[in-house]
C-alpha positions in Angstrom: 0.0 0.0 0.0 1.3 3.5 -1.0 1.1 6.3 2.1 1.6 10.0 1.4 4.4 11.3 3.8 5.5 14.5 2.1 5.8 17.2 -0.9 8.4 16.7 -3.0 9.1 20.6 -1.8 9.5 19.3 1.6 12.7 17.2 1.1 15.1 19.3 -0.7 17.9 17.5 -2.6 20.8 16.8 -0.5 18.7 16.1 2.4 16.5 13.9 4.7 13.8 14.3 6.9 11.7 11.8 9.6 8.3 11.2 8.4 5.6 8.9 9.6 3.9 6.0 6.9 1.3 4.6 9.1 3.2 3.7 12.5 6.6 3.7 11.0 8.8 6.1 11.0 10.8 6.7 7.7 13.8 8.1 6.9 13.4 9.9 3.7 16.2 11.2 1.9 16.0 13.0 -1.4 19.3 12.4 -3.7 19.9 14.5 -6.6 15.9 15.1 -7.1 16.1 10.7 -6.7 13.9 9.6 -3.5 14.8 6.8 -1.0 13.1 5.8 2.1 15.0 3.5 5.1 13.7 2.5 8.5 14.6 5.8 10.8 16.6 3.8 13.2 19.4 3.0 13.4 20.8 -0.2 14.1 23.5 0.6 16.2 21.6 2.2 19.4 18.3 3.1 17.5 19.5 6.8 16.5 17.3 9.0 14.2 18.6 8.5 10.9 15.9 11.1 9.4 18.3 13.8 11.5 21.5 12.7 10.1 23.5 14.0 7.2 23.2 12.8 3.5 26.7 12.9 1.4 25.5 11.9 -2.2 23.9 8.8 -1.1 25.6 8.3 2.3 23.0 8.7 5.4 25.1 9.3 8.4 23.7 8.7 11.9 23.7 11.5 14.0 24.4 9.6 17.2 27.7 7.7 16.9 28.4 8.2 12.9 27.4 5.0 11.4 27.2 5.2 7.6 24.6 3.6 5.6 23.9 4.2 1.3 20.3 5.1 1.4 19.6 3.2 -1.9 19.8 -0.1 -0.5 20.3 0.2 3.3 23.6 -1.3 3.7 25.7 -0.2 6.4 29.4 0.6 4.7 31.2 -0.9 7.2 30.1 -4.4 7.6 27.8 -5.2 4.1 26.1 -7.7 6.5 24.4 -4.9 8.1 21.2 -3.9 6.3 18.3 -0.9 7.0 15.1 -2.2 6.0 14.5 -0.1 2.4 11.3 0.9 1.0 9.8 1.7 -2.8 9.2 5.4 -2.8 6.9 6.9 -5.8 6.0 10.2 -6.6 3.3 11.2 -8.0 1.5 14.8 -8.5 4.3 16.5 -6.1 3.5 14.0 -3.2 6.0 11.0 -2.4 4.9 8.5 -1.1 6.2 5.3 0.1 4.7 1.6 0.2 4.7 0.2 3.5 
């Protein structure tokens, strides 16, 4: 099921913001004009990946630093490590995200 959780205005490229499909909180990240949506915590200690810092495609926890690529959740690190991903669609300005 698609859910609504933003404009496409909201999310500026180079940028990612929490926002809430349902009960889950999202991670949405907007690379190059490109849309990607990860589960917003972390896997370290459960930090707020939605207020980290997005290099290219590199979400970086604000907590302790850990470094995930936003297009298909693996931690860059240890490949092992993997943020559950979701399909993101936009459609008429809204993205939305199946969950």
């Amino acid at each position: 099921m698609l859910v609504a959780v933003a404009r496409v205005e909201e999310v500026p490229p180079g940028t990612v913001k929490t926002v809430q499909a349902g009960d889950e909180a999202i991670a949405l990240a907007n690379v190059d004009g490109s849309f990607y949506a990860t589960q917003n915590a972390c896997l370290h200690l459960e930090g707020p990946l939605g207020e980290g810092r997005l290099d290219e495609c590199v979400l970086t926890c604000p907590w302790h630093g850990w470094r995930y690529d936003v297009r298909t959740g693996k931690n860059d690190f240890d490949l092992a490590i993997e943020l559950r991903t979701y399909e993101v669609q936009v459609e008429d300005g809204e993205v939305k995200v199946a969950v």
